[in-house]
N, C-alpha and C positions, 0 to 999 in steps of 0.2 A: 435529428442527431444521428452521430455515425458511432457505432460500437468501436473503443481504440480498438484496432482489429489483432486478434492474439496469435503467438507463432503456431503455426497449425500442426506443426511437428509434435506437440503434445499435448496435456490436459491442463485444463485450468488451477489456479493454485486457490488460495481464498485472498490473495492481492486481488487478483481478478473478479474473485464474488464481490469483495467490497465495491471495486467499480460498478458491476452489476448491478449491486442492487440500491445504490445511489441512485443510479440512470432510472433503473425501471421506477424508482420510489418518486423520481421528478415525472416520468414521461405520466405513468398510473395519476396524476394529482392535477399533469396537468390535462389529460384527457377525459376526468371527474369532471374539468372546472368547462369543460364543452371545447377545449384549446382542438384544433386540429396538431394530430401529432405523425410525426415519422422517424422511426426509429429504426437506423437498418445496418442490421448482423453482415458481418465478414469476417475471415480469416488473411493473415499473413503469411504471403510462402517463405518465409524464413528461409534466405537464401543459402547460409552454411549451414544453419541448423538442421534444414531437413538432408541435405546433401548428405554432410555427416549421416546423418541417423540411416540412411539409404546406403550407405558405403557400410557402413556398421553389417546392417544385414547381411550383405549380399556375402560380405567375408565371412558369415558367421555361418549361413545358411548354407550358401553354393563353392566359397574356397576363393571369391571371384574379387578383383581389383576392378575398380573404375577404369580404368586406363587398357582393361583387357578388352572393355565394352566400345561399341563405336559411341559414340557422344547422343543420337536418336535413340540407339536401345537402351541407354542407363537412363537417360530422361520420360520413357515408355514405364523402366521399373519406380523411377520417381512415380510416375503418376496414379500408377497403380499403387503405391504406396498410399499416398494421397487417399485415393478411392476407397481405401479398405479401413484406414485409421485415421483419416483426418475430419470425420462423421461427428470424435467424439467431444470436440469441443462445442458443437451445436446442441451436443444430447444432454451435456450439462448446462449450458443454459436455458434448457425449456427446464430442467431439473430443479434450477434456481427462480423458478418461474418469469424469464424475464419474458416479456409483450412486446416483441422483436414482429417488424414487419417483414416475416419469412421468406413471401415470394421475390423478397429483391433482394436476399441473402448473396455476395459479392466474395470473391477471392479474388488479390491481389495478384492473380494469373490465368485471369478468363479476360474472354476478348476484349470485354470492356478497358479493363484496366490495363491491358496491353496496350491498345487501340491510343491511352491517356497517353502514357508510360511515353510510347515513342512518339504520339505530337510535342509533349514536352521538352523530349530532348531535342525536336527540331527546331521548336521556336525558341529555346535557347538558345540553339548552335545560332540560327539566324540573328538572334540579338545579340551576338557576342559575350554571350554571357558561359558558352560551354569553348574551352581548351582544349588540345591535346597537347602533352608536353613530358618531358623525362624531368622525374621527382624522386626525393628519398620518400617510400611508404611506409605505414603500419606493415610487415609480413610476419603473418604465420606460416612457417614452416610445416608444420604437422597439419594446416589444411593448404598447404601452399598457396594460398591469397594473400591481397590485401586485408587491414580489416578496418572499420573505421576509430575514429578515438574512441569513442563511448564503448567498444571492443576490449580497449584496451586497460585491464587491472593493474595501477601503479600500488604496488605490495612494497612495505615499507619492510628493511630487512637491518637488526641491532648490530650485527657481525654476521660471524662464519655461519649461514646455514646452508644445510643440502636438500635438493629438491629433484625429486622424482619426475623426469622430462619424456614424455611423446619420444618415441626413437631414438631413446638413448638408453643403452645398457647396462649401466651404473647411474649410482648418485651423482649427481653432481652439486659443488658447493660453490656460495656466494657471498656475499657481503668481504670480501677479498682485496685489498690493496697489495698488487702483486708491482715496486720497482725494478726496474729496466733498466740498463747503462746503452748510450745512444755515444760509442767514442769519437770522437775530433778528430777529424782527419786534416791529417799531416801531423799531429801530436799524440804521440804514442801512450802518453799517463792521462791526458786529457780527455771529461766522459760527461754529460748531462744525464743525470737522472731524471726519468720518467714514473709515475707512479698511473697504473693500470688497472681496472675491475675488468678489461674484456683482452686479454693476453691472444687470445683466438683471432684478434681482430689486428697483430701486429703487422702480419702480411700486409693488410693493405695503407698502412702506412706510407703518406708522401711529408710530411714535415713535421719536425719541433716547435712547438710555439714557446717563445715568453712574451712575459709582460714589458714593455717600453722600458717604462721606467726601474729594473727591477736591476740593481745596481746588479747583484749577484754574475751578469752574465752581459755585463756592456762590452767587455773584453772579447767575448764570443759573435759580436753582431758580422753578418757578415759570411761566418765561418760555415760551411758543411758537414753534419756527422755522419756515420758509415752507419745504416742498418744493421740490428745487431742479429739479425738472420740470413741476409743476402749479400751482406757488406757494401747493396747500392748505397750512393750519393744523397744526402736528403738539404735541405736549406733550414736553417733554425731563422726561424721569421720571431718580426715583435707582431703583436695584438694585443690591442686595451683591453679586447674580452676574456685574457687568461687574465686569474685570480693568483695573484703572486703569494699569497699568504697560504697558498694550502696545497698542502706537500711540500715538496719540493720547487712551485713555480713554475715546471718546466713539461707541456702536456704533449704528446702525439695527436697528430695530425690524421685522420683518419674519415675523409667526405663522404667516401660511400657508404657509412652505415655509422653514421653521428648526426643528426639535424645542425645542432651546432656546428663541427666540424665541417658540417657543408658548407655552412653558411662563412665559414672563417676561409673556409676553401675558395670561396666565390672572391672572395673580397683580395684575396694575394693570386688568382689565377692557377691556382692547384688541379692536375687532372686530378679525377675521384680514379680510384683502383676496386673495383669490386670482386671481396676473396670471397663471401659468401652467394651459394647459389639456393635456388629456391627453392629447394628440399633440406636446409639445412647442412650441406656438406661443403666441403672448400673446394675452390674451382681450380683450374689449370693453373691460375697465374699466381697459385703460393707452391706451384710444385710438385713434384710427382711423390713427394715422400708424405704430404701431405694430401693432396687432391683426392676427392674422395671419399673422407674420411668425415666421418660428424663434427663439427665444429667443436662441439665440446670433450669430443676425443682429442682432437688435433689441440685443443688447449693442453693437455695434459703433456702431447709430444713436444709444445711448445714450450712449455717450462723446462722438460728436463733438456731440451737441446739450447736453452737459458740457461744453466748449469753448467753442462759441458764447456760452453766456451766462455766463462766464466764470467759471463754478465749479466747474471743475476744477482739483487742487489738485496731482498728482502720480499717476506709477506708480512701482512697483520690484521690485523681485522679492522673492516672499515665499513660502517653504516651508511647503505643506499635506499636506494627504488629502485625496483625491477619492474619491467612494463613487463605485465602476463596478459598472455591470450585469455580473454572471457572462456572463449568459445572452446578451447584445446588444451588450455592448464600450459603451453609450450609458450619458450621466453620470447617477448617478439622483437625481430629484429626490422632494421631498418635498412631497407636495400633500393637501389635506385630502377626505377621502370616509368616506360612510357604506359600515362595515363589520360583519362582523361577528367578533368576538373570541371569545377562550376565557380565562376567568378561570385563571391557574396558578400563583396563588403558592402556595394550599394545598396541589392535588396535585403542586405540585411539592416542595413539605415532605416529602410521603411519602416521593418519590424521593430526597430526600436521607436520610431515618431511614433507607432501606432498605438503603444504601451504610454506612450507618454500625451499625447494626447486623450485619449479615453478611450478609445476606437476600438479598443481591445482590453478588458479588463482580467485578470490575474485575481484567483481569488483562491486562496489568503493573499494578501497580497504583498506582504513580505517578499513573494515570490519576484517582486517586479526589479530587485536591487538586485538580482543574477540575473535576470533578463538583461537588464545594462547593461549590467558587467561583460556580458557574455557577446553582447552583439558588437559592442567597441573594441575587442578580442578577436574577432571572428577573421581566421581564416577562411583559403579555397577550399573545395571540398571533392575528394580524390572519389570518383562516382564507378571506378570501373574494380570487378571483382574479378580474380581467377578460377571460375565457377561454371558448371554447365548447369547448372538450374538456377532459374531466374530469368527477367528482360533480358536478352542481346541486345546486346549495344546496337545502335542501328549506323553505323558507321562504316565507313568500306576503305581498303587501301587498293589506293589505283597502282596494281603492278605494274615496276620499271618508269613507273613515272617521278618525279619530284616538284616540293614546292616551288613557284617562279622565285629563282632570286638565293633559294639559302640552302638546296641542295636534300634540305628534310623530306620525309618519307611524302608523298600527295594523301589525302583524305577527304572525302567527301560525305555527305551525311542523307539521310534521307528517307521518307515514310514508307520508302520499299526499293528494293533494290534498281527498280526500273526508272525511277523518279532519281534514284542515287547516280546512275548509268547518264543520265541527260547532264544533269551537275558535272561530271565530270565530264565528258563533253566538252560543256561549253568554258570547264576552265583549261581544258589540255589544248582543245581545237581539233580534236581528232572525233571521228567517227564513234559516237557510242557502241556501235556493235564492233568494233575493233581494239574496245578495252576490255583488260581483265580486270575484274574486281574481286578482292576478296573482306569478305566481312569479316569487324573486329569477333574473335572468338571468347573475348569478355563478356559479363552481363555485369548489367548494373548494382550499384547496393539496394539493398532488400527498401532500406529506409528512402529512397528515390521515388518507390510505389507507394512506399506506405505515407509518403508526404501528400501523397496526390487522389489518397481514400477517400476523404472529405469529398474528394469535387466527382473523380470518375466510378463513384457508386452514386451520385444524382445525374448521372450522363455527359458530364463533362470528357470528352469536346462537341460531341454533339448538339448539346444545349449546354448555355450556360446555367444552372439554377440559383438561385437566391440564398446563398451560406449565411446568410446574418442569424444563425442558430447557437444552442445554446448547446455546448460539448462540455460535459467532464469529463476528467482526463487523469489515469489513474498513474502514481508517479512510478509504479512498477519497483525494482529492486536496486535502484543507482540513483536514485533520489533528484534533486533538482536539475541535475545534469543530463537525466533521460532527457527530462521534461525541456529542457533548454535545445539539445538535439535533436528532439522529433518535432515539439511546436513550432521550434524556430526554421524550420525548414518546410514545415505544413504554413506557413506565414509569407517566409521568404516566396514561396513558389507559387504561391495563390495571390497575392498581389501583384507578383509579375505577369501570372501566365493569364489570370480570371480579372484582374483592376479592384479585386473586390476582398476579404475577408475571408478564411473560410470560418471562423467562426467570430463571434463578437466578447464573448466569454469563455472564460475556461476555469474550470473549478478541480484544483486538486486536493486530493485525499494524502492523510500520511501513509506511510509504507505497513505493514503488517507482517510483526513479530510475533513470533512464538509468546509464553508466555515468562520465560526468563531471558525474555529480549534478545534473542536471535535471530537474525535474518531466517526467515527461510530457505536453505537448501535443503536437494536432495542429497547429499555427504551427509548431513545433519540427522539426516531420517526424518526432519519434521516438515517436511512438506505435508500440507493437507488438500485432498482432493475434497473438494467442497461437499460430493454426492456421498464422502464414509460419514461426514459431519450429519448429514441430512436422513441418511437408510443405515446408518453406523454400520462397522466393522469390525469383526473379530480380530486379535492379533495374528491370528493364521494367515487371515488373506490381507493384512497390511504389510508383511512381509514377503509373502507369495509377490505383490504390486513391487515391494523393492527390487527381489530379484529377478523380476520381467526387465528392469530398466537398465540404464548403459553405466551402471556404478560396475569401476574395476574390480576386483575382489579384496585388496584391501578398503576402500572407501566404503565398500558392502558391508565389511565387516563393522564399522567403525558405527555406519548408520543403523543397522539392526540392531545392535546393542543400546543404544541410543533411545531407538523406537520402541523397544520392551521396556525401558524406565519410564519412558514419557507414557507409555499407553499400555498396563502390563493386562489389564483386558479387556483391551481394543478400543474403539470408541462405543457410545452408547448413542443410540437412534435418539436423535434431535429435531427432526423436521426441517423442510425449507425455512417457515417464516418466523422460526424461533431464529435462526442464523441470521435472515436478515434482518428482523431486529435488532441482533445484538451488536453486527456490521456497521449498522444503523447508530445505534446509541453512540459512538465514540465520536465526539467533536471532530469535524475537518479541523479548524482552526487548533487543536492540539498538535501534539507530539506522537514519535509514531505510536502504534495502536498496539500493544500486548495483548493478545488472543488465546483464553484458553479453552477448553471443549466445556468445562463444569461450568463457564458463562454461559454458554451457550445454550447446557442442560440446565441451567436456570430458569431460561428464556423459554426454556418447553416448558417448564413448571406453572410459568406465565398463561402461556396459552393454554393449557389445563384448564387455568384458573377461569381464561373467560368461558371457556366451552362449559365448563358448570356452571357457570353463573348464567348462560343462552339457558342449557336446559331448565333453571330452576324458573327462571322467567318467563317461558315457555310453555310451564307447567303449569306458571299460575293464571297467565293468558287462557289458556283453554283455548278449545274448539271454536267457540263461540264469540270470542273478542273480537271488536272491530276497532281500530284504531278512529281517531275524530280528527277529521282534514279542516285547515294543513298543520302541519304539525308545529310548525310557528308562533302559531296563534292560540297554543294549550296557555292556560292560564293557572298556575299551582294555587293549588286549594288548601296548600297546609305547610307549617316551616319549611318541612323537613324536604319537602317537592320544591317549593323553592330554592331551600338551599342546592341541591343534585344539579337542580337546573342551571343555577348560576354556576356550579363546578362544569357543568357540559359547556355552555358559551364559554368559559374560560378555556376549558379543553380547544375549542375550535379554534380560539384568537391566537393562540398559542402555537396549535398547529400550523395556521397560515403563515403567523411570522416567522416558522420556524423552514418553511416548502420557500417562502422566499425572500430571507435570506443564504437559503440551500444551508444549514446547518442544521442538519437531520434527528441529533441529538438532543433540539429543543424539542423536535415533535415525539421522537418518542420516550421522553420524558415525562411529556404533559399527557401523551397517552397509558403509559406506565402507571402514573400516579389517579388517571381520575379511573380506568378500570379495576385496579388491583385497592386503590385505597378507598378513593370519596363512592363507587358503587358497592363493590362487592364487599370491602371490610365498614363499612360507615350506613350507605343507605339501605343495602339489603339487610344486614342484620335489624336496622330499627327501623324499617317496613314490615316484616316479617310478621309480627302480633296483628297489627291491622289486618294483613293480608288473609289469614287463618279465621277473622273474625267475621262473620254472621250479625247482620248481612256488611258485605264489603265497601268500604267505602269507593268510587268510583277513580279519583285523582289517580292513587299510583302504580295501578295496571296501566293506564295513560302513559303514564310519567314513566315507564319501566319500559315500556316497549318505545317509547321516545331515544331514550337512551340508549338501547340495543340497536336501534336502527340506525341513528345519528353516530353512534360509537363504533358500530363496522363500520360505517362508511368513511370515517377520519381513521382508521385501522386499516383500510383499504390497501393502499400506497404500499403500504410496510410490511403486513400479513394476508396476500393476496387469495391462499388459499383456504387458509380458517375463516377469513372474511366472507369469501364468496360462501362456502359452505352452510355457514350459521346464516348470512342472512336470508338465502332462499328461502329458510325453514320459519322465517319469520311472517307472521299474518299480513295479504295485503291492504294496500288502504284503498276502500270503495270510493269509486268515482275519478282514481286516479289512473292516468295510463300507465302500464303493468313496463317495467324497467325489467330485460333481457338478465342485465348481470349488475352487481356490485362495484362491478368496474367502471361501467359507462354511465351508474346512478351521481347525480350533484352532489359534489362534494362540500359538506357545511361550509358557509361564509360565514365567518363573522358578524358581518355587521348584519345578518339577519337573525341572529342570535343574541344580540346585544339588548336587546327589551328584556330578557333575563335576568343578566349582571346584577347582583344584588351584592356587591362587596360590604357593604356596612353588615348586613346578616351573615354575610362568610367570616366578619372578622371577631363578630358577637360569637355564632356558634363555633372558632376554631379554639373559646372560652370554653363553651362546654366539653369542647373534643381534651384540655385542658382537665377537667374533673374528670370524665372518664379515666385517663391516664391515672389520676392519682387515687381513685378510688380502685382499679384493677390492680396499682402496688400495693393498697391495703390489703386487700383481698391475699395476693400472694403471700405477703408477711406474714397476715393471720391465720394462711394455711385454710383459705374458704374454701371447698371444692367447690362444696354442692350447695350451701345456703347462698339465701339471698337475703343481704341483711338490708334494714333498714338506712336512708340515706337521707341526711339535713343539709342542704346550703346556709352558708350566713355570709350574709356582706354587713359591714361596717356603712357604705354607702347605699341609701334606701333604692336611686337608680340603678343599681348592678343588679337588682333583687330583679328585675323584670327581665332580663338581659335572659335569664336561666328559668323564668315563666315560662316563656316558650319552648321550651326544652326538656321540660320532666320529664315526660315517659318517655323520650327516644336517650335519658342520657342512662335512665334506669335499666334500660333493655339493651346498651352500648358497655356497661358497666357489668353485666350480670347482678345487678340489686335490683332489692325490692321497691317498694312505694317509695319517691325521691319527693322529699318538700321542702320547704323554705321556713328558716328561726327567723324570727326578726331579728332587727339588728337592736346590740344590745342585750337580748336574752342571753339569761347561763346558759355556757355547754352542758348537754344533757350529760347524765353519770353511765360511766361505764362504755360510754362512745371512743371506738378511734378516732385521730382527730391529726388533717392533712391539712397546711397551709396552700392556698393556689394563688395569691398572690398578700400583699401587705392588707386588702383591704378584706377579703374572701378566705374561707374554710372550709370544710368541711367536713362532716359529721358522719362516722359507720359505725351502726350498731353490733357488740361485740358479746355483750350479755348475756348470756345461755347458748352460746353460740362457741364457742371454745372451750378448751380442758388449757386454762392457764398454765398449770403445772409442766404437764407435757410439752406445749408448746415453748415454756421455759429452755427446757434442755434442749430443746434442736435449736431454739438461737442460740444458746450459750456454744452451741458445738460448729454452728455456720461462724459465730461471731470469733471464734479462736482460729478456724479458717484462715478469716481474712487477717485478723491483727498477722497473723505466722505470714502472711504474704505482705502486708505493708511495711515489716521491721523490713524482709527481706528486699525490697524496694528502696527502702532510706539506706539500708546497707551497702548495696551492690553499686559495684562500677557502672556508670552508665555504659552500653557498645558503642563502638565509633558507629559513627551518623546517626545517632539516635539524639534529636531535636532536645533542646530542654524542657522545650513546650510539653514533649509526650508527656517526658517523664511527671511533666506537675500534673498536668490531665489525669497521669494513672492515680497518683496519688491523694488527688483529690476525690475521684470516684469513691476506692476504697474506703478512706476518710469520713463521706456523704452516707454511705453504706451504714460503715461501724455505726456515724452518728444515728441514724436511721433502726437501724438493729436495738441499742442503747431505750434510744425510745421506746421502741414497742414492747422491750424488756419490762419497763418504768409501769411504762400503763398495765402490763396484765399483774406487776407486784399489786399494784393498785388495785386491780379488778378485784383478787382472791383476797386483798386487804378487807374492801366495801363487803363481799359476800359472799358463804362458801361457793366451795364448786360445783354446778348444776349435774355432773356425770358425764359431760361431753356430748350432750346430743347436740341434732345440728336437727331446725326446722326451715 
């Protein structure tokens, strides 16, 4: 497996722990089960991300611009960036304990993946599968690139809002329908309204469109309106693609920075006019009263110089989508440049047979109806970025030359400039050493590398190796649409470049929310560094972490207030393997994941629990215990070793179904319930008398350390380092060769556990675990601390009577009572006994008789029991809250109800007791 590799520009979140520690929890279970495993770490150089966060500095530190530096020394301070802080996403995953094969640790910009990077763009070029060609793009202005769609935040906006933009000096607002008068020339009263959200963008205007059919304006076909800024000529064309019904009918025509508009452009022969330039200012060709100026300034000159000449017709508010830069919070525009593409409908056909065939399985797999959707959809893919960090394009323009035939720029490709140098050559006919070349000064998208991790962190091109492996893949923060972006391009480009798969499986996880369901951001203040979850953190240095980071000062403000509500002192030290259990526990197959820290501190409460329960067992091993090989082949010498036993096989079956079908949440569930319940609350407690007793019987010192050993070892996967810990300390078994670590020890199978399984005794004794229960609400009722009273079974059925034979003294020492025995069926209830139904045929019987002060005990029910009645009126009373189920409501009411009745009762019987005979003084024996 390949680590999804994370942007190296920062630290891990706990999205990223969940992937973590899934993977490790697979790779740990399956390198238990003897599987050869490889598992290999890398980082992503995050081609804007880090760029940004290195331009950030250098302004903040030295005064300095990118564009002061030559293009080598700002990529020198990148790397050194790198070098100094891009360490610590490695430091937290050894933190998270993941069992990462270190020495092959890979960045998406060492030679390797260099070496990939540019074979792939040549045997694409070679297969006609890579373009170059002038396109509208995704642009950010404020990193002046391209960016890709998955980039791009479409923000739904109800009306008028204003939004705080990258290089721009005021607010600016949106959600705006700003009409325009477009007058008829040669007709002086004559004028088609246009209705506008982007007024900034009237300059580049070449045509009015309506609809064909849109009676309103058949009169006009034909006709020219005047620009109502430059008073050029424009054509009012028909097109079935204008929607006549909304607005006014009648839209501007605008190609170089509309997708649509291009597209509408292509189809009537429209040149595109391009008014914006790549920093966001308007170019020459709206003018010198404009040129210059920020787009969104120059809007505001636009409207009122709409005013002035009196063709302004109206604003109101009108609900859009704004496309926002991920990366820059800045609005992105669409501007046209030569790029270079990747043809992908074909190999993206593949990627869909593959899904559809088997050959690739999606797991949940719900996921597989956006995979369809998504590849029947699929566009080119725009692979060139306006970036000095990153792959260079390896592409070169042969100065003063052009293509044969169409006059466009010549270009040639190639795995190094000298092998580019022959290429042209032999397409020009000229002398290679008498060409100039100059190399594209783009690099490619980051996601170009990170498609091609899979293959060239096993050596690819060098070797091709074997991907038929098994990836999870974590869906990160943009949910199916990451996932449809990166695997569909990890797919696409490994079946073209390799013939082969790069994986055959992919399992994803849901996304990971706070715990009132917010995404994580850092605006939010709730980003969690997985290592404060793990070594906790004070609120001092959670806020100290904020303001290290690139939040401007209002978004600082917004998140620290934020972060002193959610954590007002701090976090609390939780451990690694409490997190990844609890990472652990929430179903793939769910929804996303709501995460709060107090789970967490649960999950160390958890692990508490085993580490006492190692020591007490430890203790009563002694020095001297030798375990009796193999440990398979123990035979339980008494119920209660039976029963555990059969709880531990079930534990293992459980496990294994649950490692594979990867739904991690069955195993630690099954683990959850046989540590915390069936040993440490069920068989420790009624082992305990034996154990103390003289001389001991031999079975469950056996059976104890069976379970410690066999239970770190299914605990392995999920709590790698309490496991390893406790079981070193565990005695070894003679004659057996001595297992290095708990990791590389055989992880329980099943079916060599299955001689065990005693379900018909697990479902007898979960009868007695039955009586316990209700003999411990006796006890509470009657206010027992400290005695141990007497306890009778009776069944109605003489077979049930044997059922609870087996069982006396472990339900007596489960129960805190005394000697437990059996009425016949048919005998009176003895006088003076509590007396608890456990089912229609069965009782039972606790001695109450000198054992309470009636009287006393009188008044505290009367005073609980007025309690609840004062809460059950107030329940029939009150309004239900919206979303509150009916179901709750009867639930609560029924409780309470259960209670009273309950209460009522034991009222009856102590009238009873002080009736039968005075009262004893209240001792307790």
């Amino acid at each position: 497996m390949c680590i999804p590799p994370p942007n190296v520009t920062g630290s891990l979140h706990i999205g990223h722990a969940l992937t973590v520690a899934i993977q490790d929890a697979l790779v740990r279970w399956h390198r238990m089960r003897g599987d050869q495993v490889l598992w290999v770490p890398g980082s992503d150089h995050a081609g804007i991300a880090t760029q940004a966060v290195v331009e950030k500095q250098l302004w903040k530190e030295r005064g300095v611009r990118r564009h002061e530096l030559s293009r080598e020394d700002f990529l020198r301070e990148v790397w050194q960036w790198k070098e100094a802080k891009g360490g610590e996403i490695c430091e937290q995953l050894r933190a998270l304990g993941a069992s990462l094969d270190w020495d092959r640790e890979c960045f998406t910009m060492d030679a390797g993946s260099s070496t990939a990077v540019t074979e792939a763009f040549v045997r694409l070029y070679e297969a006609g599968l890579l373009y170059r060609n002038r396109q509208l793009v995704n642009w950010s202005c404020a990193l002046r690139s391209a960016i890709s769609d998955i980039e791009v935040e479409s923000r739904p906006l109800p009306g008028r809002t204003e939004l705080r933009l990258p290089g721009c000096p005021t607010p600016v607002s949106f959600g705006l329908l700003v009409s325009v008068a477009f007058p008829v020339d040669g007709e002086p009263d004559a004028e088609v309204v246009v209705g506008t959200t982007r007024p900034e963008t009237l300059p580049g205007d070449v045509a009015v469109a309506v609809h064909p059919d849109d009676s309103r304006y058949t009169h006009l076909r034909g006709r020219q309106l005047r620009h109502p800024l430059t008073g050029q000529l424009l054509p009012l064309i028909t097109d079935s693609a204008v929607q006549p019904h909304v607005g006014t009918g009648a839209v501007k025509v605008t190609p170089a920075h509309s997708p649509a508009d291009a597209e509408m452009g292509a189809r009537h022969g429209l040149s595109p006019r391009n008014v914006i330039a790549e920093d966001g200012t308007m170019t020459s060709l709206c003018g010198d009263w404009l040129q210059g100026l920020h787009r969104f300034v120059a809007r505001e000159k636009i409207m009122s110089a709409l005013r002035e000449r009196g063709l302004f017709r109206g604003l109101q508010n009108h609900p859009m989508v704004l496309p926002i830069c991920s990366r820059s919070g800045d609005v992105v525009e669409y501007l046209l440049k030569s790029q270079w593409s990747v043809r992908c409908r074909e190999m993206g056909q593949r990627a869909a047979e593959a899904v559809e065939s088997g050959a690739l399985e999606l797991s949940p797999s719900f996921h597989q109806k956006n995979w369809q959707h998504w590849f029947s959809h699929i566009g080119d893919w725009c692979v060139s970025r306006q970036l000095w960090w990153g792959h260079r394009i390896p592409a070169y323009l042969v100065v003063e030359e052009h293509a044969e035939g169409d006059g466009e720029d010549c270009w040639v490709v190639g795995r190094s400039e000298a092998e580019a140098r022959e290429v042209a050559a032999e397409l020009t006919g000229r002398p290679g050493a008498e060409l100039v070349l100059e190399r594209d000064p783009d690099v490619l998208d980051t996601w170009f590398s990170s498609a091609l991790f899979p293959f060239s962190a096993l050596g690819w091109p060098r070797e091709t190796p074997d991907l038929a492996c098994f990836y999870p893949l974590s869906l990160l923060e943009t949910g199916s649409d990451l996932l449809l972006f990166w695997v569909g391009r990890m797919v696409m480009l490994g079946t073209q470049l390799t013939g082969q798969l790069p994986f055959s499986k992919v399992l994803l996880h849901p996304m990971v929310r706070d715990r009132q369901g917010r995404k994580m951001s850092k605006s939010l203040g709730n980003v969690l560094d997985p290592r404060d979850i793990i070594r906790g953190a004070g609120l001092q240095v959670l806020q100290e972490k904020l303001r290290g980071g690139n939040l401007d000062p209002a978004e600082l403000a917004i998140a620290a207030d934020a972060q002193k509500k959610d954590f007002p002192h701090g976090i609390p030290e939780c451990g690694t393997d409490a997190l990844r259990f609890t990472l652990c526990s929430h179903g793939v197959l769910g929804g996303d994941l709501h995460l709060s820290v107090s789970e967490v501190q649960s999950c160390r409460h958890f692990c508490n629990k085993i580490w006492n329960a190692l020591r007490f067992i430890l203790s009563v091993l002694g020095e001297r215990f030798e375990p009796l090989p193999p440990a398979e082949e123990l035979s339980p010498s008494s119920p209660m070793d039976t029963w555990i036993l059969s709880r531990l096989a079930l534990a293992a079956r459980e496990c294994e179904r649950g490692f594979l079908a990867r739904e991690l949440s069955l195993v630690t569930h099954a683990l959850h319930h046989f540590w915390r319940h069936d040993l440490c609350d069920v068989y420790l407690e009624a082992v305990k008398p034996l154990l103390w007793h003289s001389p001991r019987p031999p079975g469950p010192p056996q059976v104890l350390f069976l379970c410690a050993d066999l239970g770190l070892r299914l605990l392995a996967p999920l709590m790698p380092f309490l496991a390893e810990e406790l079981w070193q300390r565990l005695p070894p078994r003679p004659g057996c060769p001595s297992t290095p670590s708990v990791s590389v020890a055989p992880y329980p199978r099943a079916r060599s556990l299955e001689h065990w399984r005693q379900p018909e005794l697990e479902r007898r004794f979960s009868q007695v675990q039955e009586a316990v229960r209700a003999l411990r609400a006796l006890r509470a009722m009657y206010q027992l601390t400290k005695a141990r009273p007497r306890v009778l079974l009776q069944s109605s059925e003489p077979g049930e009577q044997d059922l609870f034979e087996a069982f006396l003294e472990p339900l007596g020492t489960l129960s805190h009572c005394g000697a437990v025995g059996l009425l016949p069926p048919g005998a009176a209830a003895p006088s003076g006994w509590a007396q608890s139904p456990l089912s229609d045929t069965v009782q039972v019987y606790m001695e109450l008789q000198g054992l309470v002060e009636p009287q006393t005990l009188l008044s505290l029910l009367a005073t609980r029991r007025h309690k609840l009645q004062k809460q059950l009126d107030g329940l029939v009373a009150r309004t239900p809250p919206e979303g509150e189920a009916e179901t709750q409501t009867q639930q609560k009411l029924y409780s309470l109800q259960s209670e009273l009745s309950k209460l009522d009762g034991a009222a009856s019987h102590l009238r009873q007791l002080m009736d039968e005979s005075p009262a004893p003084g209240g001792s307790e024996r």
